[in-house]
TORSE-775276 format. One line per 5 residues: their letters; for each residue x, y, z of N, C-alpha, C. Coordinates in steps of 0.02 Angstrom, whole numbers, always signed. Each point is the difference from the previous one (the first is absolute). Layout:
residues N
A> X:Y:Z:X:Y:Z:X:Y:Z | ...
END
This chain:
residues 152
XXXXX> +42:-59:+0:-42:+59:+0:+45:+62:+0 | -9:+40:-43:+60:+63:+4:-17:+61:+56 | -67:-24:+19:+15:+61:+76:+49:-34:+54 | -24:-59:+11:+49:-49:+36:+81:-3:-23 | +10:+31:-48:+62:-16:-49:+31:+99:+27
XXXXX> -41:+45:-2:+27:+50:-9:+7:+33:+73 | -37:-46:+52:+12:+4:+61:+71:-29:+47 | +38:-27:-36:+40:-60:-3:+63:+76:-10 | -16:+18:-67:+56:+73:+3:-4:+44:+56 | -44:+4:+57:+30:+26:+57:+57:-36:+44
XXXXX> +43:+31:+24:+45:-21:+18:-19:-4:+100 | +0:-61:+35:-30:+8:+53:+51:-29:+63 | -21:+34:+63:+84:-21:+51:-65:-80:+12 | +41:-53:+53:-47:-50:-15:+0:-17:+98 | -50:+13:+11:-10:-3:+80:-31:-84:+17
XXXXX> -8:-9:+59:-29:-72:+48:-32:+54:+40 | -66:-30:-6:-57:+57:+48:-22:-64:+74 | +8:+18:+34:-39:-48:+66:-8:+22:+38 | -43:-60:+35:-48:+29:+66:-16:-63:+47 | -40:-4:+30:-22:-60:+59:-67:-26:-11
XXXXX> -13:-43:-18:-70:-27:-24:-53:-16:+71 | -68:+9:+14:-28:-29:+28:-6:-45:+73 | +58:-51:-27:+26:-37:+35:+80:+6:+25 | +13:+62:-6:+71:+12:+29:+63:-6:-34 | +9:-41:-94:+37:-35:-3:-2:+66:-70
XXXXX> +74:+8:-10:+40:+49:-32:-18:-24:-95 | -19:+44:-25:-52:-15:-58:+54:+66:-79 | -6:-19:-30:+69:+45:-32:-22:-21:-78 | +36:+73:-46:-18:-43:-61:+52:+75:-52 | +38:-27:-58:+16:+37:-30:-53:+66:-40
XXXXX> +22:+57:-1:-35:+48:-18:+45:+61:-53 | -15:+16:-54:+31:+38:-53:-40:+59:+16 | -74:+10:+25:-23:+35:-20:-19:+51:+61 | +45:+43:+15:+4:+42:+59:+26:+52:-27 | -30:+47:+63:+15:+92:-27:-17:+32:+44
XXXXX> +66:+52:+27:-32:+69:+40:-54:+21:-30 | -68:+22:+47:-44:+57:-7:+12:+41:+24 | +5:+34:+60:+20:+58:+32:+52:-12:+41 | +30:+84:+21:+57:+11:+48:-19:+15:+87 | -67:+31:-29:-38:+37:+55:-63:-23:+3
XXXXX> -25:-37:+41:+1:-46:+22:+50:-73:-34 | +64:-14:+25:+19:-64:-28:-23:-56:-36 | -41:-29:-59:-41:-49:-6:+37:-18:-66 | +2:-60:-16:+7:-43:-43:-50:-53:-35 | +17:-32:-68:-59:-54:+1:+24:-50:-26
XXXXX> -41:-55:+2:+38:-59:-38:-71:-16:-40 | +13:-25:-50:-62:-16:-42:+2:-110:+13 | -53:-23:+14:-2:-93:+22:-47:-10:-54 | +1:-62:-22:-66:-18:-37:-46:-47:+34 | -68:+20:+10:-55:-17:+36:+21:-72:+23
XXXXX> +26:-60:-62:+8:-52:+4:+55:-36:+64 | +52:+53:+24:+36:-11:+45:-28:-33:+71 | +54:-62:+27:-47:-27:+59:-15:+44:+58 | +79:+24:+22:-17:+14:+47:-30:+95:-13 | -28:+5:-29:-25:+104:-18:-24:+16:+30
XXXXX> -37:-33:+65:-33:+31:+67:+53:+11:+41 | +39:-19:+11:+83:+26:+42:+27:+63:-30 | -20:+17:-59:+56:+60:-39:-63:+51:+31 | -66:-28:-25:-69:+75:+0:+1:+27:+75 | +8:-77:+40:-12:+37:+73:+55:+13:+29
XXXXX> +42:-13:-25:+86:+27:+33:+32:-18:+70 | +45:+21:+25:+53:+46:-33:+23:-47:-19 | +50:+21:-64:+51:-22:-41:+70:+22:-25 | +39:-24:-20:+67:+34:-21:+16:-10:-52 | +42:+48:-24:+24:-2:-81:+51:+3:+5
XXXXX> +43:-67:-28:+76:-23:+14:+29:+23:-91 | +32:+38:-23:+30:+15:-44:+49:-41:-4 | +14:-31:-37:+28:-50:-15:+105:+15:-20 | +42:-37:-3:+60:+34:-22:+34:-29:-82 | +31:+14:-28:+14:-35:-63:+13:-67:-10
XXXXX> +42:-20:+66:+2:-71:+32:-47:-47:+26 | -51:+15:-17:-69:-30:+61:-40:-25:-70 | +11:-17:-64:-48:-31:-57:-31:-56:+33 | +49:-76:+19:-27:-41:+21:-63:+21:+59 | -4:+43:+42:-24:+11:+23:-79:+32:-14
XXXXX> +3:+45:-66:-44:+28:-7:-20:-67:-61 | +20:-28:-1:-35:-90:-47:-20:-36:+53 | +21:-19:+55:-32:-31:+58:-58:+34:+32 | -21:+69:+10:-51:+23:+15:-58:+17:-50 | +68:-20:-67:-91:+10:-76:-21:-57:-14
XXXXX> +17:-65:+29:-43:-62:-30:-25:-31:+69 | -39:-53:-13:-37:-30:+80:+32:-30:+7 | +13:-8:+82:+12:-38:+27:-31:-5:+73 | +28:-65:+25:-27:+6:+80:+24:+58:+69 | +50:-14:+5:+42:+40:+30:+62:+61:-52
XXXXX> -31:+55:-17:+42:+51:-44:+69:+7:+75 | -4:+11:+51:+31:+28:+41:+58:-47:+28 | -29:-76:-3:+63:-42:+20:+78:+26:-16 | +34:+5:+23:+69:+0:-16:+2:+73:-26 | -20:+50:+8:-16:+71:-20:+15:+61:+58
XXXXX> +66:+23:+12:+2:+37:+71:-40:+33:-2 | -38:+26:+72:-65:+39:-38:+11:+9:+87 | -43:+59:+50:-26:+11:+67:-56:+31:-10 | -47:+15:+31:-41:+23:+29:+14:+105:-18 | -15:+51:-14:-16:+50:-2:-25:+30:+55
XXXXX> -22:+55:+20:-21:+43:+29:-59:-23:+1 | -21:+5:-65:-108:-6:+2:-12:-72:+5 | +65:-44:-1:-5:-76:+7:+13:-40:-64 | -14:+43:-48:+3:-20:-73:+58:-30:-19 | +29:-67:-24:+79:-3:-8:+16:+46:-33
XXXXX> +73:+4:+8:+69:+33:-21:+36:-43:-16 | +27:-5:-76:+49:-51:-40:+70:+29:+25 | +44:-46:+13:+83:+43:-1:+13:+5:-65 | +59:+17:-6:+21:+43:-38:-28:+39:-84 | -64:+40:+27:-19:+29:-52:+26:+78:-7
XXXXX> -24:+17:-35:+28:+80:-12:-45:+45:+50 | -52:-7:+25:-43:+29:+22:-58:-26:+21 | -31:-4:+62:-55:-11:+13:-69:+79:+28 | -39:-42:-32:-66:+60:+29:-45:-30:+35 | -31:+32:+68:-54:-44:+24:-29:+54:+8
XXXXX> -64:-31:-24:-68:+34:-10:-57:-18:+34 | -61:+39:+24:-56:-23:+25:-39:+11:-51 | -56:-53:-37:-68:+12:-50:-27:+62:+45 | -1:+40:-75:-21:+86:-16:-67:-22:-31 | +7:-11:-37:-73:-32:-41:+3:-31:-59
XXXXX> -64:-38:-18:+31:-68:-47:-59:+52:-60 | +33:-6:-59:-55:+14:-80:+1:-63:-46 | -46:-26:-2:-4:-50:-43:-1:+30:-70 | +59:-29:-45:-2:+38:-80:+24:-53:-43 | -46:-46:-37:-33:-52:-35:+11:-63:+39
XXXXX> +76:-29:-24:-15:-75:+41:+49:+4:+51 | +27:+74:+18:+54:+20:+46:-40:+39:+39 | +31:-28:+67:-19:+71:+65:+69:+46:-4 | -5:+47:+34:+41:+60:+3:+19:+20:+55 | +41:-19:+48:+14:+8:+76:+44:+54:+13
XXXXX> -12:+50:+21:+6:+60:+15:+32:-12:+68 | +69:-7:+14:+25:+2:+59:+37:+69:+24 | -33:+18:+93:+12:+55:+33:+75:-16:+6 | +43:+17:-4:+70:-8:-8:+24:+12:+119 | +16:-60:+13:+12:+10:+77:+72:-10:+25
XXXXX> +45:-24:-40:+80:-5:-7:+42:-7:-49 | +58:+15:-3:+40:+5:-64:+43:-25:+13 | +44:-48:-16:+68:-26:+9:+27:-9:-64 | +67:+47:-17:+44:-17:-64:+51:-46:+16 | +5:-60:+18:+59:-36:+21:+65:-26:-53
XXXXX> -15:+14:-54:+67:-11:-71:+10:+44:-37 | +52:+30:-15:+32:+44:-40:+5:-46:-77 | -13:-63:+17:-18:-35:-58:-55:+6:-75 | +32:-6:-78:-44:-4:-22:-73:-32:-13 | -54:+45:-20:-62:-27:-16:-13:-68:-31
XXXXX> -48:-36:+8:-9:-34:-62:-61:+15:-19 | +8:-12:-82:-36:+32:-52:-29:-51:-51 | -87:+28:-8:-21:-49:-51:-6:+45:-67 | -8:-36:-56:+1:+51:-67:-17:-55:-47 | -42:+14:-40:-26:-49:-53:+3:-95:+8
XXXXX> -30:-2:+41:-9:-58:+44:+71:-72:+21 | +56:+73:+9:+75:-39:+36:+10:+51:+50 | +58:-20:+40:+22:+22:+51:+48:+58:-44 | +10:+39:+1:+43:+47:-16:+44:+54:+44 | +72:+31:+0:+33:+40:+58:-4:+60:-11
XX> +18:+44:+34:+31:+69:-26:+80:-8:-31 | -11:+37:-48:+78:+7:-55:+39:+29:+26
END
């Protein structure tokens, strides 16, 4: 499909979004599709598709947005396909809002649900931005026409 094709020419940093499901147990999933909204009030969003299991953990929150580092691919391939346990063998603690924190990413954000917009077969999670940690001077990793791609 060439909207799907011309969406692909955005060039995107490639985050692991998680949170705590229900039942307590740390729920995570690769995400391309994130973006500052404001400075003032802090908020961010991640776009999920309806179909995701755990999407009542992201709507009702809190959650964190682990920015991923150029080194972390396997990683962001272990959190984009199913499995049972994404987190086994994955350094990861607990956050502030409780939400895991992956080690060594470039950055984590933890957020409390601001408010959810449903926009077609994606919700739209609007996170109140509640901590910031830049922990790597390390490069991004980057998606671009459906590969991993670096900065030049």
């Amino acid at each position: 499909m060439s909207f799907r094709k011309a969406l692909g020419c955005f060039a995107s940093g490639v985050t692991v979004v998680t949170a705590m499901d229900a039942a307590g147990s740390p729920v995570g999933l690769t995400v391309s599709a994130f973006s500052s909204v404001s400075l003032v009030p802090p908020l961010v969003l991640i776009c999920l598709d309806r179909r995701v299991s755990a999407l009542d953990a992201f709507e009702r929150g809190p959650f964190a947005v682990n920015i991923l580092a150029e080194g972390q691919r396997e990683l962001s391939n272990r959190f984009a396909t199913r499995r049972d346990d994404r987190f086994a063998a994955v350094e990861h603690a607990p956050g502030h809002n409780g939400a895991p924190l992956i080690g060594g990413v470039v950055a984590a954000i933890e957020c409390d649900t601001h408010e959810v917009i449903k926009g077609g077969d994606h919700s739209i999670i609007l996170g109140a931005v509640t901590r910031v940690d830049v922990t790597s001077e390390d490069r991004p990793l980057l998606y671009f026409r459906g590969a991993y791609a670096g900065l030049a």
